[in-house]
C-alpha positions, 0 to 999 in steps of 0.5 A, a space after each residue: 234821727 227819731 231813733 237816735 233820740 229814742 235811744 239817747 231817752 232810754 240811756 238818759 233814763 238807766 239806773 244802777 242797782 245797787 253794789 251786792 255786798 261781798 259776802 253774797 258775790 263770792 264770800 260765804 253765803 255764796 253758793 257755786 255749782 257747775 251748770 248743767 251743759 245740756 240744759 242751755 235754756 237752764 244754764 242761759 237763764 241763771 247767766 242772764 239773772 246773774 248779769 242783771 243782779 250782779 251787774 254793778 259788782 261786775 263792773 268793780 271787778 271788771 275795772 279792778 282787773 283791767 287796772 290790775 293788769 294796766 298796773 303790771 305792764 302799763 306801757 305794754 297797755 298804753 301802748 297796745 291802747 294806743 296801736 288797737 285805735 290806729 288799727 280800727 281807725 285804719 280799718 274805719 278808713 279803709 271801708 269807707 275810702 276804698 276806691 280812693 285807697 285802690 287809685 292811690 295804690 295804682 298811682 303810687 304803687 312804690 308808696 303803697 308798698 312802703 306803707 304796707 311795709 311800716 304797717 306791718 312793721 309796726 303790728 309785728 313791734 306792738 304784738 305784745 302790747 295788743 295781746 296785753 291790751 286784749 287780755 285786760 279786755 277779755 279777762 273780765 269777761 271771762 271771770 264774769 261770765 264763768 262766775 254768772 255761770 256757776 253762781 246759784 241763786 238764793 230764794 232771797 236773789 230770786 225775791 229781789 230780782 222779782 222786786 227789782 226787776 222792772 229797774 233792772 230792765 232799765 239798767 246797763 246791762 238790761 238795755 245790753 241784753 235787749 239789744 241782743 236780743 234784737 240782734 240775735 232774734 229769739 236766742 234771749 226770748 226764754 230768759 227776757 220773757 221774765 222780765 217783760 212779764 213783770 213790767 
């Protein structure tokens, strides 16, 4: 219970940064270069600045390409919306109502496989829809994380992020990152060891 309410402090408390303009995102003062694929500290440290810095750009484009392709199939979407939620509800279910599932199928075992018929039916009739769904999820984040990849950092980034940097721990993306690093031990320590250093 404390640390829901420590956790709902800490959300209540998240600022954005401010919108990066145009030009300095994708235009003319941007500068893009392949990183180097052997140096992974190198290459996590420019993705992870990136993130903070331009983390409310990236939310723009992650919403303008969800709409996009929301706008090109809408029911596809809405269906496939729709079919993802039943699916994790039943999955939710299932995990915490096994064994009274396992009695039912053994009660009823004609009723179980009707069940496992219409739900296979209904998978292979909303396929098309879930893959729409999951590509207007996962295309965002594929063009964030190849544009956090490739984008070079100015002295003028690198000075706002030294000045923002204390805000941009307390941000969205920054709370993401430190429960990633939680999760996933000392894989973020390298870069989140330059914004603890500036608190």
């Amino acid at each position: 219970m404390a640390h829901f309410s420590r956790d709902k402090q800490i959300i209540s408390g998240l600022e954005l940064p401010p919108l990066r303009s145009i030009n300095d995102f994708i235009l003319d003062s941007a500068r893009f270069q392949i990183p180097s694929f052997n140096d992974f500290d190198k290459w996590g440290n420019r993705v992870f600045n990136n993130l903070l810095y331009y983390q409310t750009n990236y939310y723009f484009t992650a919403a303008i390409i969800f709409s996009f392709v929301g706008l090109m199939h809408p029911e596809k979407m809405l269906l496939g919306m729709l079919a993802c939620c039943l699916i994790l509800l039943f999955f939710a279910y299932i995990s915490t109502e096994g064994r009274a599932v396992h009695n039912f199928k053994k009660q009823y075992p004609r009723a179980g496989t009707l069940i496992m018929l219409i739900t296979g039916c209904f998978l292979i009739y909303t396929v098309g829809s879930l893959l729409v769904f999951l590509m207007g999820i996962l295309l965002p984040f594929a063009v964030i994380f190849i544009h956090a990849s490739l984008r070079l950092r100015s002295l003028k980034n690198k000075f706002i992020n030294k000045m923002e940097g204390v805000s941009l721990k307390r941000s969205p993306m920054g709370y993401f990152l430190e429960h990633l690093e939680n999760l996933s031990g000392t894989a973020l320590c390298a870069q989140t060891f330059y914004i603890r250093k500036i608190e």
